[in-house]
PyMOL Python script that loads the backbone (N, CA, C, O; Angstrom):
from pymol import cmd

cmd.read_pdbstr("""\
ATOM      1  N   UNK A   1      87.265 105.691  83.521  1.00  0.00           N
ATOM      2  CA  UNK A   1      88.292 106.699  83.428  1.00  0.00           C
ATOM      3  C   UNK A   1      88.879 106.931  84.816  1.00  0.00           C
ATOM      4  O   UNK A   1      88.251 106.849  85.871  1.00  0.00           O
ATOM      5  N   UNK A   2      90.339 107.270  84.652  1.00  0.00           N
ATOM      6  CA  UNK A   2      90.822 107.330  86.002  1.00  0.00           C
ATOM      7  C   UNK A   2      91.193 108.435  86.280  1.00  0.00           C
ATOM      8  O   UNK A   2      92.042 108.981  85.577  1.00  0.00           O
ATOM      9  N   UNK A   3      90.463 109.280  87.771  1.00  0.00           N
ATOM     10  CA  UNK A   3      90.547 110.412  87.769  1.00  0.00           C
ATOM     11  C   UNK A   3      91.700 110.604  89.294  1.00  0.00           C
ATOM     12  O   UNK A   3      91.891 109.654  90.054  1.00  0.00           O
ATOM     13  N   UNK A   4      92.157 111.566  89.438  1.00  0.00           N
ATOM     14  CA  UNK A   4      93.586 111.849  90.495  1.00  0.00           C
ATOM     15  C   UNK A   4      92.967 113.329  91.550  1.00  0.00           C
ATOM     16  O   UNK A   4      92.400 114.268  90.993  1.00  0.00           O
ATOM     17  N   UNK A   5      93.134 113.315  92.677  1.00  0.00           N
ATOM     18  CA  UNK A   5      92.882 114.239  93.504  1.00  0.00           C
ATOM     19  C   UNK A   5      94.386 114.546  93.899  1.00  0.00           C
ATOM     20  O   UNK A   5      95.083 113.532  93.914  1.00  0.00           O
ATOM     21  N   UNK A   6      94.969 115.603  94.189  1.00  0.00           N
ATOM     22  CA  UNK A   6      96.213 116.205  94.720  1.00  0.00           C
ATOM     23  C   UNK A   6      95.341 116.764  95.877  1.00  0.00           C
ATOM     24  O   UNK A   6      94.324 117.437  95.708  1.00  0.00           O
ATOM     25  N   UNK A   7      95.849 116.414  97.028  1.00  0.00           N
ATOM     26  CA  UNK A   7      95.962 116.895  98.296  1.00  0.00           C
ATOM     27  C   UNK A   7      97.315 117.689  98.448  1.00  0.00           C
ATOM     28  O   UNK A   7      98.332 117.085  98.106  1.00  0.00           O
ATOM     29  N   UNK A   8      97.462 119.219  99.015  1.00  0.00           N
ATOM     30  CA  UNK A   8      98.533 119.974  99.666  1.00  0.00           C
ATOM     31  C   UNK A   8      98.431 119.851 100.936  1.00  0.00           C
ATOM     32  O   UNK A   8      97.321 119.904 101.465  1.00  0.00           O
ATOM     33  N   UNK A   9      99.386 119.693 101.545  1.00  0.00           N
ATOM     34  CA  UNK A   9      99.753 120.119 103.036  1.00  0.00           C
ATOM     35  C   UNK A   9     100.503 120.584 103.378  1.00  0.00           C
ATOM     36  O   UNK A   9     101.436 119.987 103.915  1.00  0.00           O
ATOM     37  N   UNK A  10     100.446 122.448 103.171  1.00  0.00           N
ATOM     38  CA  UNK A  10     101.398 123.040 103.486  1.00  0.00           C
ATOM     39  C   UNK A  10     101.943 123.084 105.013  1.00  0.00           C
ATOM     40  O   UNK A  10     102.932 123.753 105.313  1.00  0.00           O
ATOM     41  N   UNK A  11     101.233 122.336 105.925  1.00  0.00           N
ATOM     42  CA  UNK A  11     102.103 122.116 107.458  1.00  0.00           C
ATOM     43  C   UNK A  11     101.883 120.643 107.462  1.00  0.00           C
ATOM     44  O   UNK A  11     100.740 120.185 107.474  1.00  0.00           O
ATOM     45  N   UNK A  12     103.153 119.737 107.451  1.00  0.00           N
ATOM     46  CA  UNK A  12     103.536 118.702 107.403  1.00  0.00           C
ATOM     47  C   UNK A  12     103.833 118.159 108.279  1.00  0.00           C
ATOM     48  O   UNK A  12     104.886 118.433 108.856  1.00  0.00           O
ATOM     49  N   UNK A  13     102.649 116.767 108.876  1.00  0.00           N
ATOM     50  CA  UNK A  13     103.085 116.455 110.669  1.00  0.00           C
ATOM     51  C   UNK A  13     102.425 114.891 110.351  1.00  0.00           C
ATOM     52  O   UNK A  13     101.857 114.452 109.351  1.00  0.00           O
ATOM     53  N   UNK A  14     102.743 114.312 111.568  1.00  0.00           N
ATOM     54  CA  UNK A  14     101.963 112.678 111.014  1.00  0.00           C
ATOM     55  C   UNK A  14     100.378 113.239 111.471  1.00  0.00           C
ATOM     56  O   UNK A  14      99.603 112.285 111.535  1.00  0.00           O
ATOM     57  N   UNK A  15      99.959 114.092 111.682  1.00  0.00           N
ATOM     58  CA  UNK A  15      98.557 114.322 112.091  1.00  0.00           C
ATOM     59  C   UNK A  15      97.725 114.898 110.785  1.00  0.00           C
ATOM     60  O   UNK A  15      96.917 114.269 110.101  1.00  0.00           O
ATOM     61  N   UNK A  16      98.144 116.265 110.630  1.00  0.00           N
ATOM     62  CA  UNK A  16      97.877 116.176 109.251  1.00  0.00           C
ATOM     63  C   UNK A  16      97.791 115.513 107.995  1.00  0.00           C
ATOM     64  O   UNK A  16      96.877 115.722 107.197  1.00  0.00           O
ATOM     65  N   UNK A  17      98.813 114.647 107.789  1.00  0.00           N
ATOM     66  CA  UNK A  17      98.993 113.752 107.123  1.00  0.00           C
ATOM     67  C   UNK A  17      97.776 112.252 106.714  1.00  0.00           C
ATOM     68  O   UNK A  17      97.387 111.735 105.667  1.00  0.00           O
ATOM     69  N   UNK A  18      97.485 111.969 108.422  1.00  0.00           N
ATOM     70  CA  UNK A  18      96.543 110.948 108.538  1.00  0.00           C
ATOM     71  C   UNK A  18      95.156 111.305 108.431  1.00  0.00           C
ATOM     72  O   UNK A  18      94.257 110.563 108.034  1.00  0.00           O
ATOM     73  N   UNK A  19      95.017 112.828 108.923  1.00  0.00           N
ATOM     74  CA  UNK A  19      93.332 113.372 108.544  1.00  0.00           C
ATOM     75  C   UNK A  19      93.513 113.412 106.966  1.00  0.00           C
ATOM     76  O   UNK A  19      92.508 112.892 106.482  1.00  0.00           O
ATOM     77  N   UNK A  20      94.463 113.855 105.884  1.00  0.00           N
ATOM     78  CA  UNK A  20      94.241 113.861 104.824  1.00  0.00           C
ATOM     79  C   UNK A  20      93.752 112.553 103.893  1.00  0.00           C
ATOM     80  O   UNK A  20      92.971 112.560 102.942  1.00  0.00           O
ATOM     81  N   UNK A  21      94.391 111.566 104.418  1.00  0.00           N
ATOM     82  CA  UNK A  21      94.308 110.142 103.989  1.00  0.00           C
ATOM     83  C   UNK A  21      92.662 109.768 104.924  1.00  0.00           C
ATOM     84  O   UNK A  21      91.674 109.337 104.331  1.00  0.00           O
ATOM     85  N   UNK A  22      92.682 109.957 105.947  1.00  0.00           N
ATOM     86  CA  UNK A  22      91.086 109.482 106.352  1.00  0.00           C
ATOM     87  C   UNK A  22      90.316 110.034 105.554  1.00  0.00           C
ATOM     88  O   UNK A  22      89.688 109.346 104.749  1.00  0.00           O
ATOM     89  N   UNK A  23      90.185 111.418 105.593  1.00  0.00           N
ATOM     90  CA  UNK A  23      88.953 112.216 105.191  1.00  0.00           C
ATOM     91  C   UNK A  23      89.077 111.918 103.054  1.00  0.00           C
ATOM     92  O   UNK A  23      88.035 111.976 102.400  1.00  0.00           O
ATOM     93  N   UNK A  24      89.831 111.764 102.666  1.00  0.00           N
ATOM     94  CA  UNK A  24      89.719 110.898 101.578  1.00  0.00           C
ATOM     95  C   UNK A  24      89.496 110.086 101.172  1.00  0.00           C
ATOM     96  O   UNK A  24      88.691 109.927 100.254  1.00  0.00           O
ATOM     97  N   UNK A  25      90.164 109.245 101.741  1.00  0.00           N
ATOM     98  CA  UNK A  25      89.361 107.781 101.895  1.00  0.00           C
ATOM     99  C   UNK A  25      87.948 107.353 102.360  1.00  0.00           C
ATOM    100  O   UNK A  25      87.412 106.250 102.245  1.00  0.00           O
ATOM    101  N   UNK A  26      87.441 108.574 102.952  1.00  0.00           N
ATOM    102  CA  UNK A  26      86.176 107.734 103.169  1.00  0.00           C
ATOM    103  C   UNK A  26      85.632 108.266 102.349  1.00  0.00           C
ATOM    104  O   UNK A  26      84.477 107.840 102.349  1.00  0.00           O
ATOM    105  N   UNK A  27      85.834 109.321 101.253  1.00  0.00           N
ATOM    106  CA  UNK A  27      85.340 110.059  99.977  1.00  0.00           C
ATOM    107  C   UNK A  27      85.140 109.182  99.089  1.00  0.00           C
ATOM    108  O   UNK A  27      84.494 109.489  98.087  1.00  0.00           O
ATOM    109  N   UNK A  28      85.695 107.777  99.273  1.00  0.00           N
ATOM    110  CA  UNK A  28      85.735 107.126  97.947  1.00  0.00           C
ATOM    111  C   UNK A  28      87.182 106.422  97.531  1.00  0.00           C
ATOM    112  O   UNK A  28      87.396 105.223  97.354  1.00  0.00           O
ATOM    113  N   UNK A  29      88.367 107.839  97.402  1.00  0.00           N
ATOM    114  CA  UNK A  29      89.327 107.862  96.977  1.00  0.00           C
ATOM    115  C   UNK A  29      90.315 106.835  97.372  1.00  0.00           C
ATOM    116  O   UNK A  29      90.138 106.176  98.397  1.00  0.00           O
ATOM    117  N   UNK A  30      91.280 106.674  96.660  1.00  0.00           N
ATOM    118  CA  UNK A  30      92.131 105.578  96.783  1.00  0.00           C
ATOM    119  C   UNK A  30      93.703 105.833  97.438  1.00  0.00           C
ATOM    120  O   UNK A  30      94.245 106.132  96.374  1.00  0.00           O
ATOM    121  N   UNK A  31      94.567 105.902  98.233  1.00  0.00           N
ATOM    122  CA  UNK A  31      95.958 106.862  98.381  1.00  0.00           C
ATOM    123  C   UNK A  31      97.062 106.128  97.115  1.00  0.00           C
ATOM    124  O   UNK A  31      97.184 104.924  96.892  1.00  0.00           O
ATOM    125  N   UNK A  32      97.510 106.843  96.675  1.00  0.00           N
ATOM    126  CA  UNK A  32      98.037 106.276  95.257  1.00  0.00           C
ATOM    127  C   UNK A  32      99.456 106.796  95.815  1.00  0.00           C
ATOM    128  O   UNK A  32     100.235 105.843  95.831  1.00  0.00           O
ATOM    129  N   UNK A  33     100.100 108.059  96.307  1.00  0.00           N
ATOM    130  CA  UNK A  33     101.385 108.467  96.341  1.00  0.00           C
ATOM    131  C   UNK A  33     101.588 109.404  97.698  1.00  0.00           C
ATOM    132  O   UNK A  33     100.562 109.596  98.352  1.00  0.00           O
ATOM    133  N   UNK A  34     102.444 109.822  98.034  1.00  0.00           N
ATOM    134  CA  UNK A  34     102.745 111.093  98.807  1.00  0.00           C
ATOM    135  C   UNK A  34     104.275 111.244  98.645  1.00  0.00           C
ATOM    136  O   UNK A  34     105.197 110.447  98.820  1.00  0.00           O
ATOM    137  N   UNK A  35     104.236 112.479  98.268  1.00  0.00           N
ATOM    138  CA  UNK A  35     105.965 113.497  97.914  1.00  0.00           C
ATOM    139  C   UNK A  35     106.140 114.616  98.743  1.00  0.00           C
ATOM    140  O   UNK A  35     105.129 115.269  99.000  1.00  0.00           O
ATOM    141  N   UNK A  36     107.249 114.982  99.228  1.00  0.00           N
ATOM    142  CA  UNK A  36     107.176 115.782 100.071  1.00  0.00           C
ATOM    143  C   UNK A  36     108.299 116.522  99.733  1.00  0.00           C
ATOM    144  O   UNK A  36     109.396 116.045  99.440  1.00  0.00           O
ATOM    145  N   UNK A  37     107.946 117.931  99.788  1.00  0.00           N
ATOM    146  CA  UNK A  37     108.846 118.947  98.545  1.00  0.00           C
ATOM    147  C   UNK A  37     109.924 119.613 100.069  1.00  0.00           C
ATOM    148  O   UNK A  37     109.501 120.007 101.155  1.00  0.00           O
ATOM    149  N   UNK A  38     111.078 119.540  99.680  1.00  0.00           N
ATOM    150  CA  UNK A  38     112.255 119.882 101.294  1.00  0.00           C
ATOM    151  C   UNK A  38     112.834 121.780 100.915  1.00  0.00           C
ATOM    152  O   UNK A  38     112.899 122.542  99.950  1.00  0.00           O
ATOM    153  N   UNK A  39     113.080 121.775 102.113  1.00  0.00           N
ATOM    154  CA  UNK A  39     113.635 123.180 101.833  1.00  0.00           C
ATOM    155  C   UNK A  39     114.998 123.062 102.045  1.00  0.00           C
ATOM    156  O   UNK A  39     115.650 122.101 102.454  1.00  0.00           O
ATOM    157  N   UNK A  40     115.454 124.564 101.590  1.00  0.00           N
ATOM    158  CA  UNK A  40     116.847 123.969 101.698  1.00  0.00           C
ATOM    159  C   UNK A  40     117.886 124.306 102.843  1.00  0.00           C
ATOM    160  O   UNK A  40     117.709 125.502 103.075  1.00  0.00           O
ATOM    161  N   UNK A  41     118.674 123.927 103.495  1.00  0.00           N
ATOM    162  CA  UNK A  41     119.241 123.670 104.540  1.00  0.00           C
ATOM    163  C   UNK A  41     118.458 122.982 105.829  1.00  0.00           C
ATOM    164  O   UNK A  41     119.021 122.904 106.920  1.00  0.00           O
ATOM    165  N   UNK A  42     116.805 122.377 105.563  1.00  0.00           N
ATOM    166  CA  UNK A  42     116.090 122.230 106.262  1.00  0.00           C
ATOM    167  C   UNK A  42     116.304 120.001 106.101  1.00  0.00           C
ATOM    168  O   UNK A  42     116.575 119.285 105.137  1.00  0.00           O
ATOM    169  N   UNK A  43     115.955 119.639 107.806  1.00  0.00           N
ATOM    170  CA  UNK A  43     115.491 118.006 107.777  1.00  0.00           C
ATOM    171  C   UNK A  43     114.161 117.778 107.312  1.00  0.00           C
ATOM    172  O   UNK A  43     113.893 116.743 106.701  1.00  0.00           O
ATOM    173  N   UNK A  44     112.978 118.987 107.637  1.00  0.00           N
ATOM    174  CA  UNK A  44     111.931 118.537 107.743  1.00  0.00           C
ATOM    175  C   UNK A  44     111.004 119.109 106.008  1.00  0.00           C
ATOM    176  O   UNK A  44     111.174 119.928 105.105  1.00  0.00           O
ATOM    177  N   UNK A  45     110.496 118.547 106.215  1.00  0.00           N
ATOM    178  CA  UNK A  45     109.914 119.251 104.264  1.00  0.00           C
ATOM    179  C   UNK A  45     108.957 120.120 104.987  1.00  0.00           C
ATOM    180  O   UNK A  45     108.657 119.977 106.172  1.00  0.00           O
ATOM    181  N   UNK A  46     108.389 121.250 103.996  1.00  0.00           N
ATOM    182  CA  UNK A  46     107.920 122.555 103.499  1.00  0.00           C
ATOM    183  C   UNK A  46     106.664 122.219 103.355  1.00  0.00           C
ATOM    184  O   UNK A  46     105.823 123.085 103.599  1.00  0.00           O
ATOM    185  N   UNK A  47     106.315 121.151 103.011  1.00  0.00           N
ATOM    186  CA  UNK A  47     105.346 121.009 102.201  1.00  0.00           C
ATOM    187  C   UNK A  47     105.036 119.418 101.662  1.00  0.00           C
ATOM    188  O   UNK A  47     106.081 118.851 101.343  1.00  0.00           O
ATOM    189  N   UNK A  48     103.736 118.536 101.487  1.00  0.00           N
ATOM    190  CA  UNK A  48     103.583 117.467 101.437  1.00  0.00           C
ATOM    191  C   UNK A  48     102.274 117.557  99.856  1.00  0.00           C
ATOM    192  O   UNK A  48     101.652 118.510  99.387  1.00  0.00           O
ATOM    193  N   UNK A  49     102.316 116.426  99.559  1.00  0.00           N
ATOM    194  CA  UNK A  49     101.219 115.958  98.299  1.00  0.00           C
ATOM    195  C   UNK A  49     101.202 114.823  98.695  1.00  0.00           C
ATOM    196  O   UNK A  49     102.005 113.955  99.037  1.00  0.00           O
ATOM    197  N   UNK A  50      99.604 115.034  98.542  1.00  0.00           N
ATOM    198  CA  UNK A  50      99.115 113.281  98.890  1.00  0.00           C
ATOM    199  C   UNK A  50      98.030 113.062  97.575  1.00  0.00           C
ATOM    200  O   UNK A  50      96.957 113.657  97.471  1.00  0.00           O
ATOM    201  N   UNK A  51      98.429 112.334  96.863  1.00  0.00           N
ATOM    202  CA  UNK A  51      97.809 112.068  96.152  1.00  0.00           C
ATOM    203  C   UNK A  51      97.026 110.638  95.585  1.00  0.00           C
ATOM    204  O   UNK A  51      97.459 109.497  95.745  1.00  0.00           O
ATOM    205  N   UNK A  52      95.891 110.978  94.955  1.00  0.00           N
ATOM    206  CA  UNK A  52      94.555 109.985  95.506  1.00  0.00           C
ATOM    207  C   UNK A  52      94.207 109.227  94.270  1.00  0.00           C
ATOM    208  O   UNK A  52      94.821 109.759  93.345  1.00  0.00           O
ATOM    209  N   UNK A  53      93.607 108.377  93.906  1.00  0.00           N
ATOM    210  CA  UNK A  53      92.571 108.046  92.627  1.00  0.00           C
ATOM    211  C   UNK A  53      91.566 107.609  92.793  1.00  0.00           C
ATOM    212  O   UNK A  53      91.015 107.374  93.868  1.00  0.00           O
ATOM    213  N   UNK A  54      91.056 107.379  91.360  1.00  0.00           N
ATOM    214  CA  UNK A  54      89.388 106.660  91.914  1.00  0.00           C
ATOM    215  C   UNK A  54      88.879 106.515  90.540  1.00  0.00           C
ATOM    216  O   UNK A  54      89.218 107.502  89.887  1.00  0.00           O
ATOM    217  N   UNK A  55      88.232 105.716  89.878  1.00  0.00           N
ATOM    218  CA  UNK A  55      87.720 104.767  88.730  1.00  0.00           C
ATOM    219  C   UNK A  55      86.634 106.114  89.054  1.00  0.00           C
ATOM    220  O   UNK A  55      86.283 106.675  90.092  1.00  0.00           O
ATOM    221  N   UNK A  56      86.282 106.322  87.448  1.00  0.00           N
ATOM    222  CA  UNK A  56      84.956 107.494  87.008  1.00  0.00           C
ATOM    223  C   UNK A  56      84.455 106.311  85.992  1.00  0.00           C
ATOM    224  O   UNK A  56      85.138 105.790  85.111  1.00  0.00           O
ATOM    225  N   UNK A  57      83.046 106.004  86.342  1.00  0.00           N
ATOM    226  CA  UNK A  57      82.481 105.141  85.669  1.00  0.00           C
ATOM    227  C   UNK A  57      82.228 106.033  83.840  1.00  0.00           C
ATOM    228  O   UNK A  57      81.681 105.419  82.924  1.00  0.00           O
TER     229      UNK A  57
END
""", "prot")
cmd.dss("prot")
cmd.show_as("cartoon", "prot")
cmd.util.cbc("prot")
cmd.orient("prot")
């Protein structure tokens, strides 16, 4: 069975970003996506999802 972890990152930086993907990845987890939700009149997004998978025997 295939199970999904959602990671939030409500402060969005390449630093944050890369501890979320390390510290998951060495959980097991797989990086499957990342979306990043924008505000409006803004360049930089609000807010990030990183999202993960991983085979449940």
């Amino acid at each position: 069975m295939l199970q999904y972890k959602v990671v939030e990152l409500s402060h969005v930086s390449d630093e944050t970003i890369e501890e979320a993907l390390n510290e998951w990845t060495q959980k097991g987890w797989k990086f499957d996506a990342l979306q990043f939700a924008m505000r409006d009149g803004s360049r930089r997004p609000a807010m990030a999802f990183v999202v993960f998978t991983r085979e449940e025997p």
